[in-house]
N, CA and C atoms as a LAMMPS dump frame, in Angstrom:
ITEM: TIMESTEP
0
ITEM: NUMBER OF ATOMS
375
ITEM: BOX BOUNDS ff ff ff
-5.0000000000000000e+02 5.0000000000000000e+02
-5.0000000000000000e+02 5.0000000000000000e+02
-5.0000000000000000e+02 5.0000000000000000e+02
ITEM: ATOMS id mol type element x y z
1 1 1 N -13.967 -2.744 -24.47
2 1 2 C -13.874 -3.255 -23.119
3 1 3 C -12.91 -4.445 -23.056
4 2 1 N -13.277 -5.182 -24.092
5 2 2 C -12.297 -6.699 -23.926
6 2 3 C -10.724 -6.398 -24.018
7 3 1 N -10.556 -5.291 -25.479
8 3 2 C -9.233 -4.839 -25.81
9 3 3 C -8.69 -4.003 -24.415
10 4 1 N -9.113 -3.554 -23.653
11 4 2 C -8.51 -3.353 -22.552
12 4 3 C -8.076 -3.348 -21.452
13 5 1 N -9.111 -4.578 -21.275
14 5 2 C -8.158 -6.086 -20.629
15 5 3 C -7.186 -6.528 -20.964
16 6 1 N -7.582 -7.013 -22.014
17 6 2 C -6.01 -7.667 -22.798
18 6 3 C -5.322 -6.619 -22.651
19 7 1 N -5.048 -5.608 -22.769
20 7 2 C -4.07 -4.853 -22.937
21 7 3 C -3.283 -4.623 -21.518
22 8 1 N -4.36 -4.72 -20.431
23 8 2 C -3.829 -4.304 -18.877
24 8 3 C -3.454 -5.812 -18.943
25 9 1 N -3.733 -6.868 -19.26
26 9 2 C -3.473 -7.882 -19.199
27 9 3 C -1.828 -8.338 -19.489
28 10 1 N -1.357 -7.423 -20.589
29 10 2 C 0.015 -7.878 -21.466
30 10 3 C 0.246 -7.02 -20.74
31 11 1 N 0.037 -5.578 -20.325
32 11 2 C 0.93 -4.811 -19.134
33 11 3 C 1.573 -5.69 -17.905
34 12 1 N 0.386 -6.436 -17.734
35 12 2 C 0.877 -6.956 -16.206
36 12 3 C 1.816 -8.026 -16.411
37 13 1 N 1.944 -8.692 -17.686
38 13 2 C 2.476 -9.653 -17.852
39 13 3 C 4.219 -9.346 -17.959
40 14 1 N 4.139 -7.903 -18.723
41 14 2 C 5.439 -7.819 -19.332
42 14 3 C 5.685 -6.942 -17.958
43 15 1 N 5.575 -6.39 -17.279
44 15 2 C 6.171 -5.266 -16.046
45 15 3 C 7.296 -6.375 -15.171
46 16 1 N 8.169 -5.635 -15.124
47 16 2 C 9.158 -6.37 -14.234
48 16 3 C 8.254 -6.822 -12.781
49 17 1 N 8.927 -7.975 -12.109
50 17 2 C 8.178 -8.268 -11.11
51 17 3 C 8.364 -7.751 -9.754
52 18 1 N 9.311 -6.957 -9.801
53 18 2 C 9.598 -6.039 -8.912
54 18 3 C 8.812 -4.704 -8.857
55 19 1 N 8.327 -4.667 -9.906
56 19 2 C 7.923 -2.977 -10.188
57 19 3 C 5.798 -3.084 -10.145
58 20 1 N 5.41 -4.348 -10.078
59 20 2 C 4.239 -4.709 -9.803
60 20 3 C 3.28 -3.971 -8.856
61 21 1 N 4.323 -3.345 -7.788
62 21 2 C 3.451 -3.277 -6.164
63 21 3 C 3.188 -1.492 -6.586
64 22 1 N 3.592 -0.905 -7.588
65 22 2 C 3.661 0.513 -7.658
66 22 3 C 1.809 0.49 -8.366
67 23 1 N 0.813 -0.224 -8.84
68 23 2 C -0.198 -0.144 -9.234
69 23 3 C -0.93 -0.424 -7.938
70 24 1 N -0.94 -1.506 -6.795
71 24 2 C -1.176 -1.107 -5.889
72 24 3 C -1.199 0.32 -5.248
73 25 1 N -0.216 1.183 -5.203
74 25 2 C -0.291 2.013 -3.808
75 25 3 C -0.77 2.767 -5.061
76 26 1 N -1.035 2.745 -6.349
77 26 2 C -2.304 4.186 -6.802
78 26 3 C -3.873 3.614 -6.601
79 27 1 N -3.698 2.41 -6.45
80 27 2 C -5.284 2.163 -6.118
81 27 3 C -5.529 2.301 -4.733
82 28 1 N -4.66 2.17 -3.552
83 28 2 C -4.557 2.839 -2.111
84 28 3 C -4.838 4.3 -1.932
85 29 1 N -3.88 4.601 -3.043
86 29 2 C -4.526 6.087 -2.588
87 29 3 C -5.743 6.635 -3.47
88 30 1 N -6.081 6.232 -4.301
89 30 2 C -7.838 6.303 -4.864
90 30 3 C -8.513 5.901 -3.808
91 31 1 N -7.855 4.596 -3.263
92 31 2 C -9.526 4.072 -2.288
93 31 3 C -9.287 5.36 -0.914
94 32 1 N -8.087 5.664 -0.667
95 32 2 C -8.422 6.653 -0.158
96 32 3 C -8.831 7.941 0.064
97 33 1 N -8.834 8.336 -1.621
98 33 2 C -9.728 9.667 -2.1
99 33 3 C -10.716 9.481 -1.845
100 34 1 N -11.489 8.051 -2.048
101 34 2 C -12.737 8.085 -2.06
102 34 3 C -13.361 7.574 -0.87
103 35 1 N -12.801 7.291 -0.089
104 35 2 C -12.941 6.893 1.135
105 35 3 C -13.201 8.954 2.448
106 36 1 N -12.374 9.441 2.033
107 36 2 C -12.586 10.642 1.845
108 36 3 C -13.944 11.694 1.254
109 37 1 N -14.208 10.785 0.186
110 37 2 C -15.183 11.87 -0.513
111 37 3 C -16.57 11.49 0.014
112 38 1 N -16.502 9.668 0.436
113 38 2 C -17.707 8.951 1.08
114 38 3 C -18.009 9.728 2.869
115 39 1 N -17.452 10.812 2.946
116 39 2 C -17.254 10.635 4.434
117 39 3 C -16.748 9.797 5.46
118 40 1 N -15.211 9.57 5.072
119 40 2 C -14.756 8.628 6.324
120 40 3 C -15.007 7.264 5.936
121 41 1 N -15.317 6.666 4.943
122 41 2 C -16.314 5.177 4.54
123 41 3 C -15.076 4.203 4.879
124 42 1 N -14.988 3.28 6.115
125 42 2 C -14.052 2.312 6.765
126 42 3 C -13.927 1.482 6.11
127 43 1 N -14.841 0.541 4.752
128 43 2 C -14.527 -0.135 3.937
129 43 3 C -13.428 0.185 2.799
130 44 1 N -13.407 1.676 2.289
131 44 2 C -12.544 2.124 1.19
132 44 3 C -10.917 2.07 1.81
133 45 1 N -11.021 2.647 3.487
134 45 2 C -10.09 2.345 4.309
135 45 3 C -9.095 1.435 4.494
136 46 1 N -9.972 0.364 4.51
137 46 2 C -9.784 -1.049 4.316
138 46 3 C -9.542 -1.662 3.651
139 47 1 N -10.165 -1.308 2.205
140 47 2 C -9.183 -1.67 0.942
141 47 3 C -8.135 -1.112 0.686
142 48 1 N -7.81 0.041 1.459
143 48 2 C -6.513 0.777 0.857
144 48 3 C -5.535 0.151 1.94
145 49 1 N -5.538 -0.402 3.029
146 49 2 C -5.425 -0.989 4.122
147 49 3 C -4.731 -2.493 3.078
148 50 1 N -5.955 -3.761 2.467
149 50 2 C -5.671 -4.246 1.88
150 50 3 C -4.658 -4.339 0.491
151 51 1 N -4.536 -3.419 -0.081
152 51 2 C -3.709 -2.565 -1.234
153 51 3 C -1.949 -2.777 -0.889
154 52 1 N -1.859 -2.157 0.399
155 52 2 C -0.742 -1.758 0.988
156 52 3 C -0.078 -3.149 1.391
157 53 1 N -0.749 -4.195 2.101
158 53 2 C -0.764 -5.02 2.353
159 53 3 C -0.176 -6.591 1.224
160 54 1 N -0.793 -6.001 0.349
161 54 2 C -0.475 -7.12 -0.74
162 54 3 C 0.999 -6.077 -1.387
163 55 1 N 1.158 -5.088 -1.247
164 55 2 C 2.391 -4.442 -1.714
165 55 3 C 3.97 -5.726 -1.28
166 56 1 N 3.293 -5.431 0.389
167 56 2 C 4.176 -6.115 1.41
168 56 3 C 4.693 -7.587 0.007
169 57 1 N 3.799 -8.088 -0.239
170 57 2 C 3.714 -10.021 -0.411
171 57 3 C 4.128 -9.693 -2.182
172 58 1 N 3.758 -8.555 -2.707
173 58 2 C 4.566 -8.599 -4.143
174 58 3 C 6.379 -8.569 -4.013
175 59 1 N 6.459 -7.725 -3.1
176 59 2 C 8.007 -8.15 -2.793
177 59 3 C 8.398 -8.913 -1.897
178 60 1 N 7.41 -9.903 -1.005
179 60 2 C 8.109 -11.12 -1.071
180 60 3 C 8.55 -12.219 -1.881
181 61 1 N 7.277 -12.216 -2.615
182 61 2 C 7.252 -12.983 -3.618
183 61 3 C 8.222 -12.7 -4.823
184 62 1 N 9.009 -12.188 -4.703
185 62 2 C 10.224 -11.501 -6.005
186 62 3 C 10.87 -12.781 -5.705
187 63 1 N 11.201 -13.157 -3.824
188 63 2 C 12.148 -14.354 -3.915
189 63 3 C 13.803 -13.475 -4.042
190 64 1 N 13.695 -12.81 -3.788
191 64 2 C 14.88 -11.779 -3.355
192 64 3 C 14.816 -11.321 -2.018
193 65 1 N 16.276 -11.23 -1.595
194 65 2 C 15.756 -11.153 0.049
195 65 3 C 16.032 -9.223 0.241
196 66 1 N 15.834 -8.52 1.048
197 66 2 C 15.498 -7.189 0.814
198 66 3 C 16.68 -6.375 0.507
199 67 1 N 17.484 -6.84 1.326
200 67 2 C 19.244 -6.14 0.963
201 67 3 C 19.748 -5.991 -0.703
202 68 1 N 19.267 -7.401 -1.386
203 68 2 C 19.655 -7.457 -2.635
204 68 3 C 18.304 -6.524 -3.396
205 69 1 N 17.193 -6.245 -2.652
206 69 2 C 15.97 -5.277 -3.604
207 69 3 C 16.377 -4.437 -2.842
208 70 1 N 16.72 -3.602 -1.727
209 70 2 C 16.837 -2.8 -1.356
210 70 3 C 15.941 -1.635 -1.709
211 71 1 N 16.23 -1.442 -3.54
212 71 2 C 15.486 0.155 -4.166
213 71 3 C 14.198 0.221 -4.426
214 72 1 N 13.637 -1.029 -4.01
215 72 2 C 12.406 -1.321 -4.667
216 72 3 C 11.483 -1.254 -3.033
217 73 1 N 12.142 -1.957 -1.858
218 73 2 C 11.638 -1.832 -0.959
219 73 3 C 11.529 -0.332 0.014
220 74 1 N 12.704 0.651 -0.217
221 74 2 C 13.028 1.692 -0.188
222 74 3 C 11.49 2.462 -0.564
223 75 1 N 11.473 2.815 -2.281
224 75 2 C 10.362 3.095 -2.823
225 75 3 C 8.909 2.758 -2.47
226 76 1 N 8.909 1.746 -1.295
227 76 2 C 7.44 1.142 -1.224
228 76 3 C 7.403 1.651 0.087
229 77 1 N 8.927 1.503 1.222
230 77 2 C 8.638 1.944 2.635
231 77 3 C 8.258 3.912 2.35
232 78 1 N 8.925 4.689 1.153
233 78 2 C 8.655 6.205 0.982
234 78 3 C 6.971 6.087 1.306
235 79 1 N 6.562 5.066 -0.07
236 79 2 C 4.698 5.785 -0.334
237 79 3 C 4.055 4.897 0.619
238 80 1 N 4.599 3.738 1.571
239 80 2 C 3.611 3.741 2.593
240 80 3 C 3.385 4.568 3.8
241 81 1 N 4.692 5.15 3.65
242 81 2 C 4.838 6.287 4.682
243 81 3 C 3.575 7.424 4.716
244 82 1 N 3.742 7.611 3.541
245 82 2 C 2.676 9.149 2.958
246 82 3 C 1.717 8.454 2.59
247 83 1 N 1.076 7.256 2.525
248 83 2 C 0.086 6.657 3.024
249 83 3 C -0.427 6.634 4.099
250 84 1 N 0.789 6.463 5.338
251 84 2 C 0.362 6.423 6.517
252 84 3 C -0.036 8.052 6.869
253 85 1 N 0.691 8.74 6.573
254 85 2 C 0.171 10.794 6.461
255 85 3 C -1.224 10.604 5.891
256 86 1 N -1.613 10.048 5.002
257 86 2 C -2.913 10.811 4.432
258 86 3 C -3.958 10.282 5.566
259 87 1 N -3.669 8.776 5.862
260 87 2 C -4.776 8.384 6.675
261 87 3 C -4.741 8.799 8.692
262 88 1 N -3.923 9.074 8.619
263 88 2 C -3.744 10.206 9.902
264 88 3 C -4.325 11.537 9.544
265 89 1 N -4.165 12.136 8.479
266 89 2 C -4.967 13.204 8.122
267 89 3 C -6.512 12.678 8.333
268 90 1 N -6.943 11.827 7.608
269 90 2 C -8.307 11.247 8.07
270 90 3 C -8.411 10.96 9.6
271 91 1 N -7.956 10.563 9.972
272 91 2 C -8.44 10.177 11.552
273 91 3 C -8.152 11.791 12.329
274 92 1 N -7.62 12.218 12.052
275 92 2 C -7.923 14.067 12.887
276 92 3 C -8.832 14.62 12.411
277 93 1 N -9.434 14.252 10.966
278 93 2 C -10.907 14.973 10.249
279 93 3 C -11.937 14.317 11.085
280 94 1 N -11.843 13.407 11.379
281 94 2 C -12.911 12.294 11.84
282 94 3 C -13.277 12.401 12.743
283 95 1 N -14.831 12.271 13.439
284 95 2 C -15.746 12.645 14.612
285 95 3 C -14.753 11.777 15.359
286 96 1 N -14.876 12.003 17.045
287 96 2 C -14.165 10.94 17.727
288 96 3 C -14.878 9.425 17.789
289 97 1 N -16.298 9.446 17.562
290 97 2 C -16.894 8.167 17.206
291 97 3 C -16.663 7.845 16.073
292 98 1 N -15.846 8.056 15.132
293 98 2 C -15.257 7.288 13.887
294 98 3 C -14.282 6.601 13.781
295 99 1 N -13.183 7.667 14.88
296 99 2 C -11.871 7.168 14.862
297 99 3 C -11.744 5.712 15.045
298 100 1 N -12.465 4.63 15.831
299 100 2 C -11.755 3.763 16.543
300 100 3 C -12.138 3.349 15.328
301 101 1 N -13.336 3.087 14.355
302 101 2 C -13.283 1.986 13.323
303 101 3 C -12.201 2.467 11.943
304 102 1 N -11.607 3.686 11.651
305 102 2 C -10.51 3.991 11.5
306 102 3 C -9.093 3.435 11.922
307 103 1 N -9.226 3.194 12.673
308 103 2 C -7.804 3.291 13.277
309 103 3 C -7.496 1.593 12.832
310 104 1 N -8.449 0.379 12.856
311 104 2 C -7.65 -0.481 12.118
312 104 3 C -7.023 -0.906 11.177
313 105 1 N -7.431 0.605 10.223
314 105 2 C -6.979 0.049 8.774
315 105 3 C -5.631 1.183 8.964
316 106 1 N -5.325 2.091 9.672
317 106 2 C -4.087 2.784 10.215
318 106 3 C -3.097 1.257 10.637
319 107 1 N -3.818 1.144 11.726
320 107 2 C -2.505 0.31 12.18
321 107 3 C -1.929 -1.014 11.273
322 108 1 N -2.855 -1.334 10.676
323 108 2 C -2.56 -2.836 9.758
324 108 3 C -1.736 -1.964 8.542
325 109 1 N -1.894 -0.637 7.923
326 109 2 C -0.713 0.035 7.453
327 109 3 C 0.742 0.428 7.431
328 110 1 N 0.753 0.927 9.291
329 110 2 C 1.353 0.941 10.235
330 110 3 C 2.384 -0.447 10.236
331 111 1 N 2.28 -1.376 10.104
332 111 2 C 2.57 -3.071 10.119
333 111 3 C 3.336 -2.958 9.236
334 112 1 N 2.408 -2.594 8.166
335 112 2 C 3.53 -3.142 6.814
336 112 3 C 4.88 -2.109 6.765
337 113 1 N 4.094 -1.096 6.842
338 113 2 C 5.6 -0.073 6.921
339 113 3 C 6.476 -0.378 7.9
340 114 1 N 6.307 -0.857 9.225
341 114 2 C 7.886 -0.989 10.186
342 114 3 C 8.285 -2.536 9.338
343 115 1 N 7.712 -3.573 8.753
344 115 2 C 8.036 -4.782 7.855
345 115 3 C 9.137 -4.506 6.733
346 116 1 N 8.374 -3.603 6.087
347 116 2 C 9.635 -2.593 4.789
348 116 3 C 10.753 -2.396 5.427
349 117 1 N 10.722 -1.152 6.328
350 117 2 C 11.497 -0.532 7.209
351 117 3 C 12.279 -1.481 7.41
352 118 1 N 12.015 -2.695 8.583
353 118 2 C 12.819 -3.988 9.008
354 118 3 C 13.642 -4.309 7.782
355 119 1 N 13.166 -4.483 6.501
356 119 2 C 13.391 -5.071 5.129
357 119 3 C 14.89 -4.488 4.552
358 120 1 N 14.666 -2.439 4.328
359 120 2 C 15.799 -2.059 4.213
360 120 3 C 16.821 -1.614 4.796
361 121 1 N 16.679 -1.527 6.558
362 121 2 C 17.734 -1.639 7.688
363 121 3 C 18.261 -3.063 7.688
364 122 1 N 17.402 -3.905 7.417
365 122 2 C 18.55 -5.23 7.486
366 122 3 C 19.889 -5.409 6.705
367 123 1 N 20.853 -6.014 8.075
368 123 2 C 22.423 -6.091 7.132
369 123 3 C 22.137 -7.458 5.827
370 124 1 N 23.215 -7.686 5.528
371 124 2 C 23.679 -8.779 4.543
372 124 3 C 24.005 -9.929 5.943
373 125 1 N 23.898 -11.596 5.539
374 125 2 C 23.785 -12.371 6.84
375 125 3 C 25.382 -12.724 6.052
């Protein structure tokens, strides 16, 4: 147990700091398997909601502005996209009394992706 901490530990240490936010969106889309398998469960939602979210702030935090990451923000606006597909797939599975507590962890998704988007349409100043 300990040795594999340490070990995810020296992973996280040595991974470029650009390439950080790609362990996020597999735990987004787990919390959304299982958010899925719970029936609809708005908390797993929500963490995958949260997931996506901190994606956003790993590439702010690079301290590179998006034009010069461009490939990295590119890669994050693709899988929030098909993030945003899976959880639209959920909200059409979903009773219509589910949807609305659904739909906040859509739109706070929704956010980060037109943010990316903004990120790799922007020119050079």
């Amino acid at each position: 147990m300990i040795q594999v901490f340490f070990a995810a530990l020296l992973l996280a240490q040595d991974m470029d700091p650009e390439k950080k936010y790609m362990p996020a969106f597999e735990a987004a889309n787990k919390a959304i398997d299982a958010s899925r398998a719970a029936g609809m469960d708005k908390q797993e939602l929500d963490k995958a909601a949260g997931e996506v979210e901190k994606v956003l702030q790993i590439l702010v935090d690079t301290g590179k502005p998006p034009y010069k990451n461009a490939k990295h923000y590119k890669k994050a606006e693709l899988k929030t996209r098909e993030i945003l597909r899976r959880i639209d797939t959920l909200l059409r599975d979903a009773g219509i009394d589910e949807r609305e507590a659904l739909q906040s962890a859509h739109d706070r998704v929704q956010a980060v992706h037109e943010k990316l988007l903004e990120g790799v349409m922007m020119k050079k100043p």
